[in-house]
LUMKEMI-432431 format. One record per residue (C-alpha): residue number from 1; residue in one letter; x, y, z. Coordinates in nm, 4 decimals. Layout:
BEGIN
[NUM,'A',[X,Y,Z]]
...
//
This chain:
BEGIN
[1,'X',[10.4138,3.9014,14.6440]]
[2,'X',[10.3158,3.8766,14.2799]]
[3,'X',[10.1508,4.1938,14.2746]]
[4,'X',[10.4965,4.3661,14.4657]]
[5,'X',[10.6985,4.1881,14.2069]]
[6,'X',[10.4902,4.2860,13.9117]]
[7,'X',[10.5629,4.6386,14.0750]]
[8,'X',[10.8693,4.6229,14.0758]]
[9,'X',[10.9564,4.4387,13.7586]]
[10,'X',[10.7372,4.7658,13.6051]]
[11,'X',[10.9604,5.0542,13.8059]]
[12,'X',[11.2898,4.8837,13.6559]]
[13,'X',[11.1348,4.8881,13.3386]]
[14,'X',[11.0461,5.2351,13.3524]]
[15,'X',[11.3750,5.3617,13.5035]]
[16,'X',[11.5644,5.1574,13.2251]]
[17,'X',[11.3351,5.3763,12.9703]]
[18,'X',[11.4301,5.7115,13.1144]]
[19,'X',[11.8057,5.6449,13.1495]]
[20,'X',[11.7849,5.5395,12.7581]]
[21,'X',[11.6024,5.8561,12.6314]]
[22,'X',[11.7743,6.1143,12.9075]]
[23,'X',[12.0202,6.2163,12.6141]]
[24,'X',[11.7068,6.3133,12.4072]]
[25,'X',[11.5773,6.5673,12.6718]]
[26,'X',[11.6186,6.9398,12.6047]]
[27,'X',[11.9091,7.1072,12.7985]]
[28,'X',[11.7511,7.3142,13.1415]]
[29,'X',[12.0507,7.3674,13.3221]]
[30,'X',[12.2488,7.7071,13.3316]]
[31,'X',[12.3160,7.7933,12.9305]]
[32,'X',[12.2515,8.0566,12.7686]]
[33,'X',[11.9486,8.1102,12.5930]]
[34,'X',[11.9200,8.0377,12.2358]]
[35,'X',[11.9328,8.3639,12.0164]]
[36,'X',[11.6492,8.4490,11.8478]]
[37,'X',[11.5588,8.5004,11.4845]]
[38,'X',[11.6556,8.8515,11.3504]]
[39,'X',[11.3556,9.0470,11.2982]]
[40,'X',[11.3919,9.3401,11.0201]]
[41,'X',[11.3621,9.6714,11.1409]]
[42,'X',[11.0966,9.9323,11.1568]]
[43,'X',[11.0435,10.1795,10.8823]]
[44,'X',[11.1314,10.5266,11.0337]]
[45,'X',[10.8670,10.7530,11.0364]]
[46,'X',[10.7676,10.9580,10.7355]]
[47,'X',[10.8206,11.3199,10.8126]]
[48,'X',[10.5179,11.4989,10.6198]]
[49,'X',[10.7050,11.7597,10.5424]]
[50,'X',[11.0075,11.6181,10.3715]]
[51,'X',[10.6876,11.4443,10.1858]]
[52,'X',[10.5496,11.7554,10.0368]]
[53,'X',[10.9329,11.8584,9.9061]]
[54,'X',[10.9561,11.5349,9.7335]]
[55,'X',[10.6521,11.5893,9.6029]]
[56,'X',[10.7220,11.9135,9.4779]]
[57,'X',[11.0378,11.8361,9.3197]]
[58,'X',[10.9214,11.5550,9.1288]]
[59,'X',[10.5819,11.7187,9.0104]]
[60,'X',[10.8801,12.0130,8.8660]]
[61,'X',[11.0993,11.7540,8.7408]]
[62,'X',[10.7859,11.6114,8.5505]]
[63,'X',[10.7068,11.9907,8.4286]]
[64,'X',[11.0732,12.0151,8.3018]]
[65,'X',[11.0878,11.6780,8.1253]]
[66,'X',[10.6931,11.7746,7.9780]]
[67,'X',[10.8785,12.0821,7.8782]]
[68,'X',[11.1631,11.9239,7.6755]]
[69,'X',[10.8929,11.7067,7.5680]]
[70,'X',[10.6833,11.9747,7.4372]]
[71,'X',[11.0066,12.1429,7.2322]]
[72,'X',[11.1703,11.8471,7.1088]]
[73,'X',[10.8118,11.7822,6.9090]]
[74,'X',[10.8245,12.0889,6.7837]]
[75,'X',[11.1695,12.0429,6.6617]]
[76,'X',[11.0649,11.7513,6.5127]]
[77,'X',[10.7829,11.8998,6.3534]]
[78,'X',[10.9480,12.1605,6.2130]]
[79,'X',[11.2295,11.9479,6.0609]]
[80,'X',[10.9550,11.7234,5.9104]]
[81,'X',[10.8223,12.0592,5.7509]]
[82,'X',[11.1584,12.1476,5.6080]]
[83,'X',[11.2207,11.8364,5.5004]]
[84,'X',[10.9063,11.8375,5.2759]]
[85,'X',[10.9476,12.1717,5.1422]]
[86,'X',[11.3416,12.0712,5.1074]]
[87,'X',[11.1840,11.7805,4.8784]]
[88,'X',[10.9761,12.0016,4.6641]]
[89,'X',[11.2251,12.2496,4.6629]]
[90,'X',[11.4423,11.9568,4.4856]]
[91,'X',[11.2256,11.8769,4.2723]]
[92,'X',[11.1631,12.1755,4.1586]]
[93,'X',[11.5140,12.2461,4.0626]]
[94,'X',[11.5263,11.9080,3.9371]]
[95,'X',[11.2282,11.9910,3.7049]]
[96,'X',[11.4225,12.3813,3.6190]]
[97,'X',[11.7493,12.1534,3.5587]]
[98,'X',[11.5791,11.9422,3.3254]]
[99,'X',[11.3754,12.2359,3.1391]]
[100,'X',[11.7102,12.4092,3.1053]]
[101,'X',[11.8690,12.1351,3.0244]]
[102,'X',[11.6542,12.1057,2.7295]]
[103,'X',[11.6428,12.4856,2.6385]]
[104,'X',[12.0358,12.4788,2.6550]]
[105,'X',[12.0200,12.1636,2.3752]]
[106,'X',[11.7688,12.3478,2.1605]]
[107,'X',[11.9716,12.6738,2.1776]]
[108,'X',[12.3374,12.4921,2.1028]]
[109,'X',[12.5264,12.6886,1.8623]]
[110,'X',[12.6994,12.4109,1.6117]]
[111,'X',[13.0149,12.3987,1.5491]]
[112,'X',[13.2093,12.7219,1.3417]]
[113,'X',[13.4193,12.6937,1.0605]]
[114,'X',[13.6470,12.9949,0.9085]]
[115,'X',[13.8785,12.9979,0.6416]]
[116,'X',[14.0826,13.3630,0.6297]]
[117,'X',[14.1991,13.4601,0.2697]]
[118,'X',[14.4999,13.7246,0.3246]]
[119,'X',[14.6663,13.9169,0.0696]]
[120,'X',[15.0178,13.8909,0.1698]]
[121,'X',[15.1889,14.1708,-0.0760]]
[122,'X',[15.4061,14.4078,-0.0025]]
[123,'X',[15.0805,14.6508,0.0357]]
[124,'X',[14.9419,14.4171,0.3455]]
[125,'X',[15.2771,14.4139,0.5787]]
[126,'X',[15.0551,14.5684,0.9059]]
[127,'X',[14.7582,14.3124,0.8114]]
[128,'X',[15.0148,14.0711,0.8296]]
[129,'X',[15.1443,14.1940,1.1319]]
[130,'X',[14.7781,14.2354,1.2820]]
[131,'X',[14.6983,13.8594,1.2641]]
[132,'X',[15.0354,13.7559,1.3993]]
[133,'X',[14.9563,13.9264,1.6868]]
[134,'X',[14.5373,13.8928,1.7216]]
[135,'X',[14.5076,13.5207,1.5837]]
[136,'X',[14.5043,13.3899,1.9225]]
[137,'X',[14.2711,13.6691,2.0238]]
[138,'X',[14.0400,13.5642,1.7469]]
[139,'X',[13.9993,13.2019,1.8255]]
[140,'X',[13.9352,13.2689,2.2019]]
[141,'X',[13.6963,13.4881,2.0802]]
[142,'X',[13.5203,13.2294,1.8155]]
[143,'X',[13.5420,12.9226,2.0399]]
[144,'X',[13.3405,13.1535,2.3585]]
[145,'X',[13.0639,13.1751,2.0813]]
[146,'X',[13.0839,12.8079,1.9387]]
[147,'X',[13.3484,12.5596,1.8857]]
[148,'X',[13.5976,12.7090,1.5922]]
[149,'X',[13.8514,12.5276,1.3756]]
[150,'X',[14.0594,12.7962,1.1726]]
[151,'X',[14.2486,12.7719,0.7902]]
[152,'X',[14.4060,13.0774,0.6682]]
[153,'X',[14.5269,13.0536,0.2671]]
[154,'X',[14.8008,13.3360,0.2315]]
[155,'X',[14.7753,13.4749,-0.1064]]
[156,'X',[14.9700,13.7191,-0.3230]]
[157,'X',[14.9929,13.7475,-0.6755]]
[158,'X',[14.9537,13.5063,-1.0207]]
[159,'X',[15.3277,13.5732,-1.1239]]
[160,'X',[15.5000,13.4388,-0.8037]]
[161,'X',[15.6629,13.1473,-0.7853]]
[162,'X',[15.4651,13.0143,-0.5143]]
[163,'X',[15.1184,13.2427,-0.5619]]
[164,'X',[14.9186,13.0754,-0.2499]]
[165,'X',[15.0669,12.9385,0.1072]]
[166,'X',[14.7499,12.7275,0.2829]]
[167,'X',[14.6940,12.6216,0.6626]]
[168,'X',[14.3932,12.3601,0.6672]]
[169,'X',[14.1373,12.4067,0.8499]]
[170,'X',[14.1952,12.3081,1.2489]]
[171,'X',[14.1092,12.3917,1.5976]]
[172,'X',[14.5495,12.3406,1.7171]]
[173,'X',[14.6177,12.7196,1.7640]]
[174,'X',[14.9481,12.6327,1.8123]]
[175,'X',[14.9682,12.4886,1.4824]]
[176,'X',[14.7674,12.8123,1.3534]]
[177,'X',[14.9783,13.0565,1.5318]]
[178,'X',[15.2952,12.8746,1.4259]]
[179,'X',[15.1895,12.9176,1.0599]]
[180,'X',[15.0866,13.2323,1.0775]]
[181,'X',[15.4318,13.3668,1.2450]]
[182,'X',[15.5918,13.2234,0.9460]]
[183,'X',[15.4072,13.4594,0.7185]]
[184,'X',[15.5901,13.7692,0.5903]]
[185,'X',[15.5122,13.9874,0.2771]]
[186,'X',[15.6436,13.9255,-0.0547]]
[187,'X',[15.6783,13.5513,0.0750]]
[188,'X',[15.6095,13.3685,-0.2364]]
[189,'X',[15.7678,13.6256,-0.4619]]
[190,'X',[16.0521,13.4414,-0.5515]]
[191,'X',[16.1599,13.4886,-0.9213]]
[192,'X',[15.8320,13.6128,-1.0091]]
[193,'X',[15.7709,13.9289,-1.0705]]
[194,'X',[15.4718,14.1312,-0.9220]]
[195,'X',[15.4364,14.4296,-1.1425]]
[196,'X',[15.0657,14.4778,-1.1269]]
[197,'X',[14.7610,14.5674,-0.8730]]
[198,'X',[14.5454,14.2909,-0.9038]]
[199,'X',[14.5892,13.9736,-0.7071]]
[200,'X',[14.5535,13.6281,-0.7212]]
[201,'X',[14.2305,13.6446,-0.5518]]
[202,'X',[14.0229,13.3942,-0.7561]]
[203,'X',[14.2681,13.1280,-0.6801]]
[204,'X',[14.2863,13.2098,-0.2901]]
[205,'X',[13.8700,13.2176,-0.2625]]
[206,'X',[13.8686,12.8671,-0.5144]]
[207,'X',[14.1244,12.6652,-0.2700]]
[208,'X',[13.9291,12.8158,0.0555]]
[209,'X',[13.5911,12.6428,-0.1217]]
[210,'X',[13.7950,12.3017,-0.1106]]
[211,'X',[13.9234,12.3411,0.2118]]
[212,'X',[13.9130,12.0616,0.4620]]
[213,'X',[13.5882,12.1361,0.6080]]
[214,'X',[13.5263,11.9261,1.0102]]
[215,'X',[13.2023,11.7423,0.9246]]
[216,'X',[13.0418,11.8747,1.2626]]
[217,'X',[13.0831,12.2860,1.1552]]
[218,'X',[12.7758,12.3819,0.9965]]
[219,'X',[12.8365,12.6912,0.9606]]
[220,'X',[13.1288,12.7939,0.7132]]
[221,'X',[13.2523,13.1316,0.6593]]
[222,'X',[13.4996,13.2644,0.4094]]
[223,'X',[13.7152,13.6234,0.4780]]
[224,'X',[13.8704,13.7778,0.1966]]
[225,'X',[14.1130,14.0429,0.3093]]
[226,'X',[14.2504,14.2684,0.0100]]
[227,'X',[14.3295,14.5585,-0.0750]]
[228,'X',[14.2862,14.4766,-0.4557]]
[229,'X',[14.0238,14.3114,-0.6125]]
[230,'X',[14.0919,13.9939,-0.8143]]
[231,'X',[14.2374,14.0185,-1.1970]]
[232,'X',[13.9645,14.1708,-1.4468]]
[233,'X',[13.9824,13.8379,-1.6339]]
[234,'X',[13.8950,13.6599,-1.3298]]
[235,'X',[13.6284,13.8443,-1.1989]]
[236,'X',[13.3613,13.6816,-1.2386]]
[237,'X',[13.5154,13.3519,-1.1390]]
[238,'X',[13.5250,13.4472,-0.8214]]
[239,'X',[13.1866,13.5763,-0.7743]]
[240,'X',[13.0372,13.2053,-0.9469]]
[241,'X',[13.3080,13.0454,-0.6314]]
[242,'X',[13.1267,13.2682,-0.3555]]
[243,'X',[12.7641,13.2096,-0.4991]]
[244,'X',[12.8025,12.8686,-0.4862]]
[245,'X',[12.9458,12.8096,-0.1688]]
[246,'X',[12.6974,13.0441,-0.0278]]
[247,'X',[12.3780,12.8639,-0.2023]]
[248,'X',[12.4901,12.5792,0.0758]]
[249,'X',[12.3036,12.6422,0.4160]]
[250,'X',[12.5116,12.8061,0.6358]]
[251,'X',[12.7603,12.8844,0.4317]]
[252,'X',[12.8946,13.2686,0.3391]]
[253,'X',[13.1855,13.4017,0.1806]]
[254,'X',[13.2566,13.8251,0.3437]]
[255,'X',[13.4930,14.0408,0.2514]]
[256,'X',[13.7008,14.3125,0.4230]]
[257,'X',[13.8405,14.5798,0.2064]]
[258,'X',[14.1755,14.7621,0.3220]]
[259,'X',[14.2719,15.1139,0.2168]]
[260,'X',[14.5554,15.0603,0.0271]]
[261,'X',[14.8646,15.3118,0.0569]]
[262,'X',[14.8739,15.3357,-0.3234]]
[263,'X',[14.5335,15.1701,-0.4393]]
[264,'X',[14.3493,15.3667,-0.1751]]
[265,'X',[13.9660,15.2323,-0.1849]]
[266,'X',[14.0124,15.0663,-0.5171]]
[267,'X',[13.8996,14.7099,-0.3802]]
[268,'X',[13.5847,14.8541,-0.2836]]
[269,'X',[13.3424,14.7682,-0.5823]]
[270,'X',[13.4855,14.4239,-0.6690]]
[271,'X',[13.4696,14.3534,-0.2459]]
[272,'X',[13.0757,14.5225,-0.2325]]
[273,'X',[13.0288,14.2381,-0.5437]]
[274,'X',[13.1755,13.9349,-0.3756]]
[275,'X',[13.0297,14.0106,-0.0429]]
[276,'X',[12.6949,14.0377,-0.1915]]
[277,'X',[12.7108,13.6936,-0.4051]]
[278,'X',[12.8074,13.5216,-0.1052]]
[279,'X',[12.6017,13.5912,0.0993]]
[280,'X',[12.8182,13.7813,0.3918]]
[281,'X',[12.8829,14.0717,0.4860]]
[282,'X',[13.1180,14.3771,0.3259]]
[283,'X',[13.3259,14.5749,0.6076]]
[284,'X',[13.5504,14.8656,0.5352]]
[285,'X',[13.8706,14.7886,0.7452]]
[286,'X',[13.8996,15.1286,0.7954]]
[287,'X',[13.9972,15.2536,1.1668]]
[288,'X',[13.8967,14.8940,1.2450]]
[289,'X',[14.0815,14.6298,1.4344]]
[290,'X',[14.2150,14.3032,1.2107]]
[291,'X',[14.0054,14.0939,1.4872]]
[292,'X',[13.7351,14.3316,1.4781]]
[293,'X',[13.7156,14.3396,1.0872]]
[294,'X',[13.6666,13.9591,1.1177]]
[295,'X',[13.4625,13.9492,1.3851]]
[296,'X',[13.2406,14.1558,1.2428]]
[297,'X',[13.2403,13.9785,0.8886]]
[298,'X',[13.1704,13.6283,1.0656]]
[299,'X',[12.8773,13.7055,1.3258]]
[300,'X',[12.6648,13.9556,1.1434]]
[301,'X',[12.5488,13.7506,0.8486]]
//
């Protein structure tokens, strides 16, 4: 009886164990089944030929890109190259600029000074006329062969009331053309009287010596433009005036000799003289332009 109830006391025990862990048993009735885990799928098959065509086209895409490669070196290298030969090229012309530069300074012509004596009588009316019309002419001329300033001293004769009409010296050729139009013949006459040849050239070539000479002109010419020569009395005055402003470096007194309508070539001697003491040059006005005369008066020296 112990042994049944031992038995029995055991089966209870074990049927009280199974009702408590029944709800922990898996489910085995008519569910479905759980769904699996997804499972990634196959690689398709590599066809060998689509393989090859791959193949192909990237071994010509590689050619193509080598290619490019290939040209956009040489672009570079060429551009490197004309770089370098673009910087010696510069330098070069930097180094010509310079020498130039240099050559340029050395050959500078200094600054020009001219002072135009002009016999204003009755005899000079187309001289007058001449530089009213070629003054501006002249100074273009001048200032393309160094920079000019200009006087002009208008002279006529001893006996007028007013023997000498002066224009300083200046580079304004308005102001020199405005003096110049105001210049006629016979414009100092006055209540003088002008009943010989000679002029008042000695006092015309004396006041062009004092002139207002710029400080930068180193050279400094002096025209006389007659058709006279100066009084005999004052001759050789005016050859002592052009000797000594011509014993100054750069410094010349010329002289251009007009044919007369009454004193023909008279001036000739007395303007061979002057020319010759200082230090310029004697042209015959003859069939020659007023600017020309000049001109040539002024550069050939």
């Amino acid at each position: 009886m112990s042994a049944l109830d031992l038995f029995a006391s055991g089966m209870g025990a074990f049927i009280l164990l199974a009702i408590m862990a029944l709800p922990f048993f898996p489910n085995t009735g008519s569910a479905p089944e759980p769904v699996p885990e997804p499972q990634p799928e196959p690689e398709p098959a590599v066809d060998a030929g689509s393989l090859e065509e791959a193949l192909e086209i990237a071994e010509r895409e590689r050619d193509e890109a080598l290619s490019q490669a290939e040209q956009l070196a040489a672009e570079l290298r060429a551009a490197i190259e004309e770089l370098r030969q673009t910087s010696q090229e510069r330098d070069l012309a930097q180094q010509l600029a310079a020498s130039l530069e240099s050559q340029v300074a050395e050959l500078q012509v200094p600054d020009l000074d001219l002072v135009i004596c002009l016999d204003v009588t009755g005899s000079m009316a187309e001289q007058v006329s001449g530089l009213k019309q070629q003054i501006s002419d002249l100074g273009r001329i001048l200032n393309a062969v160094a920079p000019t300033g200009i006087g002009v001293v208008a002279f006529g004769d001893r006996y007028w009331d007013r023997p000498l009409f002066v224009q300083n010296v200046t580079t304004d050729m308005r102001a020199l053309q405005d003096f110049i139009n105001a210049l006629e013949p016979r414009m100092g006459l006055g209540g003088g009287r002008n009943g010989d040849s000679p002029e008042a050239l000695a006092m015309a070539l004396e006041r062009a010596a004092t002139m207002n000479w710029r400080p930068e002109s180193e050279s400094r010419y002096i025209v006389i433009m007659s058709d006279y020569p100066a009084y005999p009395e004052r001759t050789n005055a005016a050859l002592r005036t052009a000797q000594n402003f011509a014993s100054q470096d750069g410094h010349h007194v010329s002289a251009v000799m007009v044919n007369g309508s009454i004193t023909g070539r008279a001036a000739e001697p007395f303007m061979r003289q002057l020319a010759n003491a200082g230090n310029g040059e004697f042209v015959d006005g003859e069939e020659k332009t007023l600017v020309g005369s000049i001109l040539l008066a002024v550069l050939l020296p």
